[in-house]
N, C-alpha and C positions, 0 to 999 in steps of 0.2 A: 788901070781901073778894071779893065774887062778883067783879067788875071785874077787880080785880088777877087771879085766877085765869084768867080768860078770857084777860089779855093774854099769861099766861106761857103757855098753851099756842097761841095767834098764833105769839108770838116762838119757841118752841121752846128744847129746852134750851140753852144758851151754854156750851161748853169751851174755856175757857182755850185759849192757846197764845202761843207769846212775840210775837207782832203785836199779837193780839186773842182776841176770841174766836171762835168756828169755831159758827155756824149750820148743822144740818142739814135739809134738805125733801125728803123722801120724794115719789117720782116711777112710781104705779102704774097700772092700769089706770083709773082715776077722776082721774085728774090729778093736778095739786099738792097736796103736801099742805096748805101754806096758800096764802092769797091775797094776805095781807099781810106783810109783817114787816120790824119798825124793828130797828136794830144801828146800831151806832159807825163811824164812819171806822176802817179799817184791821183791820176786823174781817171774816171769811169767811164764805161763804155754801155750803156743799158739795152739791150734790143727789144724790140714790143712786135707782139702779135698783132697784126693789121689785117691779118687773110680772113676775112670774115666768111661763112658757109650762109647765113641766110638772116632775117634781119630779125631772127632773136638774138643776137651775139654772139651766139656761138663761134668756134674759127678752129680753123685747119692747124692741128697738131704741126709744129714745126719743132727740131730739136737741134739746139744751136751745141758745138763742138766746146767741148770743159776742158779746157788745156791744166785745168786742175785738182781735175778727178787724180781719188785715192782707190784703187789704183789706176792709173792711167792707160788707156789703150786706143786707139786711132777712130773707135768706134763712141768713145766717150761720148757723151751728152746732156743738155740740159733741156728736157721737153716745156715749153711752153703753148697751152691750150687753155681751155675754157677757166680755169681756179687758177693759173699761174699763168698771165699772158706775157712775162717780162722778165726777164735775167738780167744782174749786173755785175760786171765784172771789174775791180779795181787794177793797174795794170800797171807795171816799173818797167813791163819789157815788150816787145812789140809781140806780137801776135797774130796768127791768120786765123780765120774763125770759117764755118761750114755748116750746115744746114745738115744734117745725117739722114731727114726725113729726104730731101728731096735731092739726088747726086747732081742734077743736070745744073743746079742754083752756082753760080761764080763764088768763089770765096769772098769774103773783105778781110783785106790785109788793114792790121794795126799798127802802124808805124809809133812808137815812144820813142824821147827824143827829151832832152835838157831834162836830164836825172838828178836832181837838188841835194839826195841825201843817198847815203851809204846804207841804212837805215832800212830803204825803201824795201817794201816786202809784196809779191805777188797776194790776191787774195780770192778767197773763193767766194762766188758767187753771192750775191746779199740775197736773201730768202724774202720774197713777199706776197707769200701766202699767208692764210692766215694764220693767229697764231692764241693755241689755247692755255693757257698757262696751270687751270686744271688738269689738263690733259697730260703737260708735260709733267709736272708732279706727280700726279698717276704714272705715269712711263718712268720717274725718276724712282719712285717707289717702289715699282718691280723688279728694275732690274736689280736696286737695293738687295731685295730682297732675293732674288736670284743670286745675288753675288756671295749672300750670307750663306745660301746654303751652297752653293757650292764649297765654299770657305768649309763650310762643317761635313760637308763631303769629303773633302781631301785630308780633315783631321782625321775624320775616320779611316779611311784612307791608312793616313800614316803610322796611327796606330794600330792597323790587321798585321802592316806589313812589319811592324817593329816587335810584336807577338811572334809573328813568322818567323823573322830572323832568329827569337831567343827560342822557337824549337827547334830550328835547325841545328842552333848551338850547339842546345841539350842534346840534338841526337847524335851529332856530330862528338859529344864528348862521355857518351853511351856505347859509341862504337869504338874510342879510344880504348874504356873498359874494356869491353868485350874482348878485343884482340888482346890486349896483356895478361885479362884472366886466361885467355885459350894457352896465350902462350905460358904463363906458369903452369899450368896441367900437363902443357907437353914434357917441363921442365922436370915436375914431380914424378910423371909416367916414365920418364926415360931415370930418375932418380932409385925407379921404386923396383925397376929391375935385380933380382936377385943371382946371385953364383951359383948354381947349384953342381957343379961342377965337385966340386968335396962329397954332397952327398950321394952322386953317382958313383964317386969311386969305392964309399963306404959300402954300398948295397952291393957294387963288384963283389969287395973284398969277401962281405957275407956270403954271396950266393959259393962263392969259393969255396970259402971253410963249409958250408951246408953240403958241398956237394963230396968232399975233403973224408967229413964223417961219415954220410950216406955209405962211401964206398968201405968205412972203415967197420961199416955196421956190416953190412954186407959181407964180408969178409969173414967178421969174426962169425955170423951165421955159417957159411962154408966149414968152417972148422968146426964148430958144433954138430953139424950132421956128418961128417968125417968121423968126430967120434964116439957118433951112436953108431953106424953101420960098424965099425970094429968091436965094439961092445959087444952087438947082434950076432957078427959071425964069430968072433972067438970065445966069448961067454956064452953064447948059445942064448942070450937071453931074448 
């Protein structure tokens, strides 16, 4: 009898609700309220801020450990203060949970146990703050809109770079040109070379015969003044 009474205040009372049933752990200046506690797959676990600072309600920031923070890291948390005094967590798997605000607080371990479905799925936190549904419209509507222009950003986008690409083409098949016209100019330049080899030898041959007569002119002058000086001395003229 003692036994069983012990474990029911461990476990805490259990309320229904169409999952499971909903575990509460009171969360105060002295830590957790328990250390241990066994529940069902698919069943919740809720913690409440109870650390009150002074008797307007206010209460002492306490931030309970998110074993299912995206992304996850050992520091994860779920703050519950003054606008959110309460986290709940639905749970298929056991879990240790931690106070991040305060190191010196004892964990509570989450024992789960008699797993009913295959099905079962961890879940994140239920949110019970408030909730504005203008708001979120508002907020659904920007990022809408945010998304659209990005979308027309990256059109753009696609079509600079798709422009780019067709000048690159083009100059790309401007330098093909370029290099085949160089190279038939070399082609025509080395084509357009002439012999002139015949006409040097013709100009030989000339300057020969020019020089041929020269001396033949030459010559017959000698003989013409050969014979005026015999004219002169034997004519007496």
């Amino acid at each position: 009898m003692i036994a069983a009474l012990a474990l029911f205040l461990v476990a805490g009372v259990g309320i229904p609700n169409v999952f499971g049933e909903d575990y509460q752990i009171e969360v105060s200046e002295n830590g957790f309220e328990h250390g241990y506690l066994a529940i069902n797959s698919g069943d919740t676990v809720t913690f409440v801020n109870v650390h009150y600072v002074n008797d307007d309600g206010l209460t002492e920031p306490h931030c309970i450990s998110d074993p299912f923070a995206v992304p996850y890291t050992e520091l994860s948390c779920h703050m519950i203060a003054d606008s959110v005094t309460s986290v709940t967590y639905t749970l298929t798997s056991s879990q240790t949970f931690y106070d991040r605000y305060f190191a010196d607080f004892s964990p509570v371990v989450v024992e789960v146990s008699e797993t009913t479905s295959d099905n079962d799925m961890d879940t994140a936190p239920d949110y019970t703050g408030d909730t504005s549904v203008a708001a979120l419209q508002a907020d659904l509507a920007e990022v809408t809109l945010d998304l659209t222009n990005a979308l027309e950003t990256i059109g753009v986008l696609q079509a600079d770079l798709a422009t780019a690409n067709n000048l690159v083409a083009d100059l790309q098949d401007e330098t093909v040109l370029l290099i085949q016209s160089n190279t038939d100019l070399q082609s025509q330049l080395t084509n357009s070379v002439v012999d002139v080899t015949p006409y040097t030898d013709q100009i030989d041959a000339l300057a020969q015969e020019r020089d041929q007569w020269k001396q033949l002119a030459e010559n017959w002058y000698g003989v013409a003044l050969e014979q005026v000086r015999v004219m002169v001395d034997v004519l007496g003229l």
